[in-house]
DRENMAR-239002 format. One record per residue (C-alpha): x, y, z; residue in three letters. Coordinates in steps of 0.25 Angstrom, whole numbers, plus 5000, padded with zeros to 4 digits. Layout:
BEGIN
XYZALA ...
//
This chain:
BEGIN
498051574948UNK 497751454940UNK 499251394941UNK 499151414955UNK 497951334958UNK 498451224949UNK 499851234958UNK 498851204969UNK 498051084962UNK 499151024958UNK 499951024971UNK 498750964979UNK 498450864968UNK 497050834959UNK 495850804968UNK 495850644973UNK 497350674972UNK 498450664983UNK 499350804984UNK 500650794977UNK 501450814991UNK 500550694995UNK 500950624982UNK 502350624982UNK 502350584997UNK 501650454993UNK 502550424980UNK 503650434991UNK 503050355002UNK 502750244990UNK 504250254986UNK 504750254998UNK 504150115001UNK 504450064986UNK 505750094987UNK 506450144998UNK 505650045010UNK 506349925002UNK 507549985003UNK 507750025018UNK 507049895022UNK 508249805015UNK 509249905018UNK 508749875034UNK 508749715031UNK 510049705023UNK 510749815028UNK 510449825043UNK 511649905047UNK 512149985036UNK 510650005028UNK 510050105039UNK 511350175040UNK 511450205025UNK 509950245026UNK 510050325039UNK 511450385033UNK 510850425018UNK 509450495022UNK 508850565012UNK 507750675009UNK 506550565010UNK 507050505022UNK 506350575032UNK 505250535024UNK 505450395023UNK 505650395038UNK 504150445041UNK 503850315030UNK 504450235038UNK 503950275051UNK 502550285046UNK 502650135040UNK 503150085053UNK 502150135060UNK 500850085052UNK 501649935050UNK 501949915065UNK 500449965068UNK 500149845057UNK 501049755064UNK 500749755078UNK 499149785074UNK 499149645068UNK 500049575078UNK 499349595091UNK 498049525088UNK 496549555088UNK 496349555102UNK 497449675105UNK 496749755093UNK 495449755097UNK 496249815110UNK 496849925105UNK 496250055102UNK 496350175092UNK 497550215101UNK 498250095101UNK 498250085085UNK 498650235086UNK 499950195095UNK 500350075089UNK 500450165074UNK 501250275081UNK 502150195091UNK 503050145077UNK 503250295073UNK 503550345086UNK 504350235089UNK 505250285073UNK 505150415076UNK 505750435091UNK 506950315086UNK 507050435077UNK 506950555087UNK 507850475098UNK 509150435086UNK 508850605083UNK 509150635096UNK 510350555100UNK 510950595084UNK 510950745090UNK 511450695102UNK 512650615096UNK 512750665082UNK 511750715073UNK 510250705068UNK 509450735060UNK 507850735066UNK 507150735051UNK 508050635046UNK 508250535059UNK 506750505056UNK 507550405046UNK 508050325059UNK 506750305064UNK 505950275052UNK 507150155049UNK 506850105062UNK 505550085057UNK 505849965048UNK 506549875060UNK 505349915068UNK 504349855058UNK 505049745056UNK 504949725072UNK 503449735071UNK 503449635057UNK 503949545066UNK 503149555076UNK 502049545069UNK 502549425059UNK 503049345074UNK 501749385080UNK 500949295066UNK 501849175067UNK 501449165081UNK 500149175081UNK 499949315088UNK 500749265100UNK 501349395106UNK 502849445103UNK 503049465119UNK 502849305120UNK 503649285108UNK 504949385115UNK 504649315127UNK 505049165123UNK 503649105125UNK 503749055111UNK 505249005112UNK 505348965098UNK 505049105094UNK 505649195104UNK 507249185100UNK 506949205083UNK 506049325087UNK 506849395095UNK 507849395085UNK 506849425075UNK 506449555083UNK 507949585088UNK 508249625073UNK 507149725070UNK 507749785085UNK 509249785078UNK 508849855065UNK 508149965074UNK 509350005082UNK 510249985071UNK 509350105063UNK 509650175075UNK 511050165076UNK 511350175061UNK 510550305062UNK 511750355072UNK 512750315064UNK 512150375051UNK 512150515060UNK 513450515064UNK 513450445078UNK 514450355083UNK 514250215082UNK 514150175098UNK 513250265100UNK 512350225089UNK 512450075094UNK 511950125108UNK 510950225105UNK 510150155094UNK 509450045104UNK 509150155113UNK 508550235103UNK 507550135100UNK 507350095114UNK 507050225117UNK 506150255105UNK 505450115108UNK 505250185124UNK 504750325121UNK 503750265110UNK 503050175121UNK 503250305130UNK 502550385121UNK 501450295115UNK 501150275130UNK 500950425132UNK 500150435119UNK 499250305119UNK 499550245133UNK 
//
């Protein structure tokens, strides 16, 4: 009886202490962006074609892990982004909702990229739904990296809007910023389509699907967040 509630004390952990399951999950979230972060990010700046393949091709036990990592991270540093480009006056606009959406849209966003590459791999070849988790959570980086920059473009301009930067009104700016946005856009359908390629499918149809898969994830986010907070 006394082993037996020791067994117990020990598996939740000492009072003030966090349970051992808890623990572990920490110390690997911890590694996760001590080691391995680094690694995928240069593998994604140094490697942009055959970095996310090898990652994509080689996934491991902790992958579908990783992926939630890096869905969750996206999440809370586009909510940070976006909250500290758009200014005073359009936050004391918004309301609990509106902070609610904009944190869920970026995991929405991963996770049907995710659900759509799923479902055109069974179509065409093969997938795996735990494991494409790994497609969406990559896409994450490229899509932080879009909203870095737009926040970083939104400081240098002194909070002058990205619609009137796109749209030529500062001529000077326009042409490198578009550039500057068209590569974050590159790297997301490349995750995509070396996601296929890493299942199996044939490269043409990679090509063409990938940008419809994020187009179409980018459409049914707006569709969805409309139904929920709209």
């Amino acid at each position: 009886m006394e082993n037996h509630n020791e067994d117990q004390f020990s598996s939740t952990g000492k009072e003030g202490e966090l349970p051992k399951d808890l623990q572990a999950t920490q110390e690997e979230v911890k590694a996760f962006f001590k080691q391995d972060l680094g690694k995928i990010f240069k593998t994604f700046i140094f490697e942009p074609l055959d970095g996310p393949h090898h990652i994509l091709s080689n996934r491991s036990e902790k992958s579908y892990f990783h992926s939630l990592i890096l869905i969750v991270t996206t999440a809370v540093l586009t909510f940070i982004f976006v909250f500290l480009s758009v200014g005073k006056m359009v936050r004391s606009m918004m309301g609990f909702g509106d902070y609610i959406a904009l944190l869920l849209a970026p995991a929405l966003f991963l996770i049907l990229i995710s659900l759509i590459a799923f479902g055109a791999k069974t179509i065409f070849g093969k997938g795996d739904l735990k494991s494409e988790l790994l497609t969406g959570g990559l896409c994450g980086i490229p899509f932080t990296l879009l909203m870095a920059f737009a926040f970083i473009i939104t400081i240098l301009f002194d909070g002058n809007s990205m619609i009137s930067l796109a749209s030529g009104r500062l001529p000077t700016a326009g042409l490198p910023i578009f550039i500057l946005f068209l590569y974050p856009f590159l790297m997301l359908f490349n995750v995509v389509q070396q996601s296929f390629k890493a299942s199996g499918m044939k490269g043409a149809i990679g090509w063409y699907l990938s940008p419809a898969v994020i187009v179409l994830a980018g459409w049914l986010t707006s569709k969805i967040m409309d139904a929920i907070f709209g």
